[in-house]
Residue, then its C-alpha position, 0 to 999 in steps of 0.5 A: x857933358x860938363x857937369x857944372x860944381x854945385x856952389x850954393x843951395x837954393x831956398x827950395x833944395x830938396x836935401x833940405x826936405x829929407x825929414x820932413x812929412x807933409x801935414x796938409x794941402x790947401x787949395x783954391x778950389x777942388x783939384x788945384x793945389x796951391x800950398x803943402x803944409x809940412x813939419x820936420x820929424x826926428x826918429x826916434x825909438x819906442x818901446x818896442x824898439x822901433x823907430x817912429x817919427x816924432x814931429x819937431x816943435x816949431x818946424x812948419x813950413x809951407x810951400x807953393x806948389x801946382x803938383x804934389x805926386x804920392x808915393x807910397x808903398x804898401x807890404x803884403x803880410x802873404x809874401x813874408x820871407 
């Protein structure tokens, strides 16, 4: 299989989204979604030294969409190394 070279990006280009956290669904009635309301965030470094996202002003967007799949990870105190 040819692998065709990639020359210009789409309006909807995922790499564009890396940064991004979703804010908000809306739907037209229960179960059906319609727009994710999303917004940039930088990294940055609290008091402690941890990186925390930090919402960019003037960065939100909102796209259509039919599906929205969560994925989240969740971390057991019990199997600390």
């Amino acid at each position: 299989m040819v692998k065709k070279k990639r020359t210009a990006r789409s309006a909807l280009d995922p790499r564009d989204l890396f940064d991004h956290q979703a804010r908000n669904l809306s739907a037209i009635k229960m179960g059906n979604v319609q727009e994710l309301h999303i917004h940039e965030v930088e990294w940055a470094r609290n008091e402690q030294g941890a990186f925390i996202p930090k919402r960019v002003p003037n960065s939100d967007r909102v796209l259509q969409a039919e599906l929205v799949l969560l994925a989240m990870g969740f971390w057991d105190r019990k199997i600390r190394r």
